[in-house]
KEZA-913902 format. One record per residue: residue in three letters; x, y, z of N, C-alpha, C in turn. Coordinates in steps of 0.1 Angstrom, whole numbers, plus 5000, padded with zeros to 4 digits. Layout:
N
ALAXYZXYZXYZ ...
REM end
This chain:
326
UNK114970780317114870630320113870570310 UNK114070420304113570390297112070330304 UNK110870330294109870280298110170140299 UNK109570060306109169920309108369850297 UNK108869790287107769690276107169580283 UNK105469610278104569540280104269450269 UNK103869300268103169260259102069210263 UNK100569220257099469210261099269110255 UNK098668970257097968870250096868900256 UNK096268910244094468920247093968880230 UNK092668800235091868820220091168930218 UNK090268990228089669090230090569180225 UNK090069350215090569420210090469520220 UNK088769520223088569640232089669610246 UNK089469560251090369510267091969510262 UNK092669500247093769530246094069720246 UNK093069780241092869930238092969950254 UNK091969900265092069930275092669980282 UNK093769840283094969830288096369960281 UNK096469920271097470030263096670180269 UNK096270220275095370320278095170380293 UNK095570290298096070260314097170260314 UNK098270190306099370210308100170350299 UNK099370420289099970480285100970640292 UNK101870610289103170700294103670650302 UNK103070560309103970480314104970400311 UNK104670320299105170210294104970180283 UNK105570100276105670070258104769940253 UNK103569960253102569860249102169830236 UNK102469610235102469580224101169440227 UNK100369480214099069340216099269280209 UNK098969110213099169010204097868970205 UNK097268870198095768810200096168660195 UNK096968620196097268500194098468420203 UNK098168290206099568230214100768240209 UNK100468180195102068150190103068280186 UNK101868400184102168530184103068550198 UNK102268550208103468610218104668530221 UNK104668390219105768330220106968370212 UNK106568400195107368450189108268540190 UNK107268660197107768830197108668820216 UNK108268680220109068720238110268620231 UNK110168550223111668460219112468570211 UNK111468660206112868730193113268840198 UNK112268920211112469060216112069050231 UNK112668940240111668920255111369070259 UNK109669130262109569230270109969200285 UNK109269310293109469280306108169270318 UNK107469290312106069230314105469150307 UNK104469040306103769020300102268970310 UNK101169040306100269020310098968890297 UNK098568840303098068710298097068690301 UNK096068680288094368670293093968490297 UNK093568490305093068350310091468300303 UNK091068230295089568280288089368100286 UNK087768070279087567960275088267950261 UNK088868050252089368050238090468100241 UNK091468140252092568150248093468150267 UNK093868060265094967930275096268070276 UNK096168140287097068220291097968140301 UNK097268060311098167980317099267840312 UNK098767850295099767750291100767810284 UNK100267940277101168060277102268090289 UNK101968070303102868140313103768040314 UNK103567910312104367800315105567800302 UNK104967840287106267830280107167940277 UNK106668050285106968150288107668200295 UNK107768130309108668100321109767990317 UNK109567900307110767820304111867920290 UNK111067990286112068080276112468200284 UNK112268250291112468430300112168400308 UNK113368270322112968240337112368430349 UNK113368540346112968640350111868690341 UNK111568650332109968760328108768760342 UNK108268910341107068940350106068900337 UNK104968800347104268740344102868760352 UNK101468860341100468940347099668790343 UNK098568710350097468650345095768750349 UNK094868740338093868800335092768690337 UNK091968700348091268580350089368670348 UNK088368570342087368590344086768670358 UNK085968740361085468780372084768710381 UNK084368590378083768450382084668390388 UNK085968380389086868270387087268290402 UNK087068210407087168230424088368150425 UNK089168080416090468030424091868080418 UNK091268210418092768270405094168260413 UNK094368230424095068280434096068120430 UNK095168000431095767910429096267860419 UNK095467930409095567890391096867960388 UNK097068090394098468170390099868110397 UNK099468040414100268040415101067900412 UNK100267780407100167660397101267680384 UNK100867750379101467820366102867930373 UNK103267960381104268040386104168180377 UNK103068210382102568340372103068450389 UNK103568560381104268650392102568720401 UNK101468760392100768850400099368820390 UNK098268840396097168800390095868920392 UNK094768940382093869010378092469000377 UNK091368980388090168930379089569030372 UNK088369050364088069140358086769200365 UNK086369300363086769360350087869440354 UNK088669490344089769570345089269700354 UNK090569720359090569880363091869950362 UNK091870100360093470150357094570120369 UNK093670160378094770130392095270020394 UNK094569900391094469760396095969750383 UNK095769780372096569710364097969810365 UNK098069930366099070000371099969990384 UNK099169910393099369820406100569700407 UNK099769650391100069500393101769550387 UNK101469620373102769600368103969670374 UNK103569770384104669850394105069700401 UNK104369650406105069560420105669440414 UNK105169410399105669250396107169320391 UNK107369450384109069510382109369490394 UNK109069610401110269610416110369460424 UNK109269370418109969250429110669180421 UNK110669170410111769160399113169210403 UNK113469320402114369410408114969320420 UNK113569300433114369270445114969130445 UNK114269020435114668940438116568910427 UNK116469010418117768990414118769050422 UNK117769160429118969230441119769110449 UNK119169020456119568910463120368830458 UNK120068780446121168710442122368750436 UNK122168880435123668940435124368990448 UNK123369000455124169000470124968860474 UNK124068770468124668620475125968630466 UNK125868630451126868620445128168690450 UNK128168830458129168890468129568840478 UNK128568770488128868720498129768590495 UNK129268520483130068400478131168440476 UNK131768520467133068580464133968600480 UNK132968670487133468670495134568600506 UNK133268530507133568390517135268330508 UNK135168310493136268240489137968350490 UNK137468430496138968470499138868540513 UNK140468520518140868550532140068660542 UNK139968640550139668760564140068860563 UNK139269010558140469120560141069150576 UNK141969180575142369240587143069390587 UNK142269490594140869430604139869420600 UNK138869350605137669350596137069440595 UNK136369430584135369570581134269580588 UNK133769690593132369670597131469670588 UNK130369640591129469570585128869740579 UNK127769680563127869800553126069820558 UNK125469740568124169770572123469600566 UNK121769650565121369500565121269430554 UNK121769480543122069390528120869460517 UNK120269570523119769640512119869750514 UNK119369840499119470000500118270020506 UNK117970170506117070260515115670240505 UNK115770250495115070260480114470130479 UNK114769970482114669850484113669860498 UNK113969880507113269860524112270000522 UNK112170080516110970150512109770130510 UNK110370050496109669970486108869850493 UNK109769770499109069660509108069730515 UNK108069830525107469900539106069920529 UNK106369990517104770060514104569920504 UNK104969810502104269710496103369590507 UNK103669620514103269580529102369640534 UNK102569750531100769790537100069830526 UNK100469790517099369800503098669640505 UNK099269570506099169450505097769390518 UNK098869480529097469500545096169550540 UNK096269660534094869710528094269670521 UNK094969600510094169490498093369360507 UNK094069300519093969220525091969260535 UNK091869360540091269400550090269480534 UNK090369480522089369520510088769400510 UNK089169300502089269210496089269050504 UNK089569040518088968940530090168860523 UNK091168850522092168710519093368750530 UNK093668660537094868630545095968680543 UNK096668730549097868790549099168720568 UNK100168710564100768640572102268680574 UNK102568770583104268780588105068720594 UNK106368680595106968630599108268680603 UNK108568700616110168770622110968650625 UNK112168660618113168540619114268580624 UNK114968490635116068580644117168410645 UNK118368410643119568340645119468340663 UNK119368210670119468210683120968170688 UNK120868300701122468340705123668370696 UNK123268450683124368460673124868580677 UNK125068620690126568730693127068650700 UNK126668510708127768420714128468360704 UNK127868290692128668270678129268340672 UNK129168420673130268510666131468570679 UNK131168570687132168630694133368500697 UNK133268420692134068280690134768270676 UNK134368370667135168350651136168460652 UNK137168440641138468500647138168690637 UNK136968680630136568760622135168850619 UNK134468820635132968830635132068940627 UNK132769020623131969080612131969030598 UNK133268950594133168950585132268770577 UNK132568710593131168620596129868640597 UNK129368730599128468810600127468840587 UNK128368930584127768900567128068750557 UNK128568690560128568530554127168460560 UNK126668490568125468460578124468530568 UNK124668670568123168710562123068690549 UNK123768700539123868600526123268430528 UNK123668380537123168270538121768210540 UNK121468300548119768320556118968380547 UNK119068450538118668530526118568430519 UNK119268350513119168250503118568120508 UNK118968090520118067980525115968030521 UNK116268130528114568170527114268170517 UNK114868250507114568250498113968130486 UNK114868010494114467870485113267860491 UNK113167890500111467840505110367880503 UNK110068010499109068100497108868090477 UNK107568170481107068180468107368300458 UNK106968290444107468430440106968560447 UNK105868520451104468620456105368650468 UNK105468590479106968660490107268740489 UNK107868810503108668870500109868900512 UNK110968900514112068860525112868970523 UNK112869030537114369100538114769110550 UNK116469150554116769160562116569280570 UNK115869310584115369370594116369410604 UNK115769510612116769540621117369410631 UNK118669460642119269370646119169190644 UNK119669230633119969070628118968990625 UNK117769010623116568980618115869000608 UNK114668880598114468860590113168880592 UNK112568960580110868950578110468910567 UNK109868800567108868740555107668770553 UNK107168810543105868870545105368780535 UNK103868710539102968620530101668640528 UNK101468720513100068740510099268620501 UNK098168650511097168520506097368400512 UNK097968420527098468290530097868320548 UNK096668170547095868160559097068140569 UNK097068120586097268110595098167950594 UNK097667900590098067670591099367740583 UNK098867760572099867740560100967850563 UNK101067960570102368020578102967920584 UNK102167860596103167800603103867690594 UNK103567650585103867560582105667600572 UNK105567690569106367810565107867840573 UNK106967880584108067900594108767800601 UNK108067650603108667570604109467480595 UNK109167520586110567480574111467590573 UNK111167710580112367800581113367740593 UNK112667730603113567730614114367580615 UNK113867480603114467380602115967380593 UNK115767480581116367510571117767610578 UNK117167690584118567760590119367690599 UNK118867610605119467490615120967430608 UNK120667440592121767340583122467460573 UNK122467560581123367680571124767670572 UNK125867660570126967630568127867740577 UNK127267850578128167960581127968000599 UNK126667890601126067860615126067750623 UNK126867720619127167570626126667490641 UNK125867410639124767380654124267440657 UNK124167570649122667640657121967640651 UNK120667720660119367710656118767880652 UNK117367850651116867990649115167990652 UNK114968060657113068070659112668200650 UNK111068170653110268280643108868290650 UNK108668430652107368510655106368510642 UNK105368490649104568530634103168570634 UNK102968660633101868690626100968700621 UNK099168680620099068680606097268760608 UNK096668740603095368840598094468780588 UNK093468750590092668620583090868680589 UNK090568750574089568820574088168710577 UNK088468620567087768540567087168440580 UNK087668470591087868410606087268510610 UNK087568650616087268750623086668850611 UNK086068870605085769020596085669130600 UNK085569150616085469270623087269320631 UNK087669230630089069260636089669330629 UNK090569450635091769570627092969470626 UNK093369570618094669510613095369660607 UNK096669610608097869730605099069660604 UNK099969700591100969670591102369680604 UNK102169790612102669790625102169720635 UNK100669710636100469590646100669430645 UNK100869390627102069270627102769240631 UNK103669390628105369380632105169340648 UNK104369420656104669400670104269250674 UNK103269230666102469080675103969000668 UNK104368990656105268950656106668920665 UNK107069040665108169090677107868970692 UNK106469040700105868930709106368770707 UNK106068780697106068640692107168580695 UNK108168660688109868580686110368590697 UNK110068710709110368670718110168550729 UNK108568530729108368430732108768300729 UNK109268280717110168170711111268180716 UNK111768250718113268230720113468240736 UNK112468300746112868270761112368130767 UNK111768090756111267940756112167860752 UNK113567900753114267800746115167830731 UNK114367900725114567890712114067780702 UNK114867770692114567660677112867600676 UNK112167740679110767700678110467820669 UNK108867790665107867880663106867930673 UNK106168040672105568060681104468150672 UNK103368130672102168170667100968200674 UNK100468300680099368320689097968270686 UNK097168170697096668110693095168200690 UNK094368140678093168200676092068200687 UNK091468350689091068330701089568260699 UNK088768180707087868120706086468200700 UNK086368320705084968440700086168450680 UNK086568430679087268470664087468320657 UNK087168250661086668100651085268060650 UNK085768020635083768010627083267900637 UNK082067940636081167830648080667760635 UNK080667610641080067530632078867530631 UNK078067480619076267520618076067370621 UNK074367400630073767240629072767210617 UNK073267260606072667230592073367200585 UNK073367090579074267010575074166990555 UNK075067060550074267060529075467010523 UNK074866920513075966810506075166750498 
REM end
């Protein structure tokens, strides 16, 4: 199997040696120290990484931007000062895939470049699923219908998600930044279907659909797949508690207007873990899932076409100070 090409923009010589040194065997590392340099070499030979130093002498983030408009799929690493307390927003400004403060470490950068490929990977996987589902839809009902081929991914794909998820939990509960799930479920969609003259093969026209709706909504950093019994998990790193719901309620409004679901609706459980609120509170990727789960039930015996989000408990919100600095 071929290695993965890296191109490094860096001015720094030593931090380009670094890097080629971390990644070595793993992958085919090439350093540029100049802008118009990497533009050149990703226009005449696009790699499939490109990691990008963010500095006072050299503008990686204006780099990522003409970069993204020549190689819309390039993985895109930004390299931010160690100081830089808003890399999260600076990368995701720039639609930079995955971000780095310094100083470097082997793991951290071995990290970055495994997860920005495979979510590369996942996200092309999807739209070649839709592209099937679309073909689909444009020709007749088999009869009889097929049953369904499972939940629209391989085993190797929902792996991948499971242990990026709780890398992601752990980095979260390291590192004190927010992490946020969300369980998405089609309300009453076996009474919908049991009304089409072809319900499985409606079925999968549904989960193509719902896959693609989410998918417009979320960020590159996301990540969505389809879950057991007919259900969707969104997982959102770096994303406080407000800014989930705010998420899920553009989901549940978005699936409302899917084409292949006509007048219905859909709710969402959700999740989320917010170090910076409670610093003593556990967290586990399985204990998401469940508070989750809770969650969407409670949305949906409620009615449904809601969200449901468990309220922060009072001992777990910052107390305000009577000292006042400005």
């Amino acid at each position: 199997m071929a290695q993965p090409r890296v191109l490094v923009a860096e001015p720094s010589a030593p931090i380009c040696n670094a890097i080629r040194k971390f990644l070595d065997g793993r992958a085919e590392v090439q350093a540029v120290h100049f802008l118009d340099e990497a533009v050149q070499l990703v226009r005449a030979k696009p790699p499939d990484v490109v990691i990008a130093s963010v500095s006072g002498t050299f503008d990686g983030e204006v780099l990522a931007v003409q970069l993204r408009k020549l190689v819309p799929d390039l993985c895109l690493v930004l390299l931010y000062p160690p100081d830089e307390d808003k890399s999260f927003d600076r990368a995701t400004a720039v639609n930079a895939d995955c971000f780095l403060n310094g100083p470097l470490k082997k793991h951290a950068v071995l990290n970055a470049v495994r997860a920005v490929l495979k979510l590369r990977e996942l996200r092309l996987r999807i739209i070649d699923l839709v592209a099937e589902v679309e073909k689909a839809r444009s020709q007749p009902p088999p009869s009889p219908a097929p049953k369904p081929r499972g939940p629209g991914v391989n085993t190797a794909d929902e792996s991948f998600f499971k242990k990026y998820m709780l890398l992601e939990v752990k980095r979260s509960k390291r590192y004190a930044y927010p992490v946020a799930l969300l369980l998405v479920s089609l309300d009453k969609l076996d009474e919908h279907l049991t009304k089409q003259s072809s319900p499985e093969f409606q079925r999968a026209a549904i989960r193509g659909e719902v896959m693609t709706a989410i998918s417009e909504l979320i960020r590159d950093i996301d990540v969505a797949m389809p879950f057991a019994d007919d259900k969707y998990l969104v997982f959102l790193p770096h994303t406080p508690r407000p800014g989930a719901v705010v998420v899920a309620e553009r989901v549940v409004k978005k699936l409302s207007a899917i084409p292949s679901f006509e007048k219905g609706t859909a709710s969402v459980g959700l999740a989320s873990f917010d170090p910076g609120i409670d610093p003593k509170a556990g967290v586990s990727f399985g204990a998401l899932v469940r508070e989750a789960s809770q969650a969407l039930k409670r949305a949906q015996g409620a009615g449904g076409n809601r969200v449901d989000a468990p309220e922060v408990p009072e001992s777990a919100k910052p107390k305000k100070s009577r000292i006042s600095m400005g």
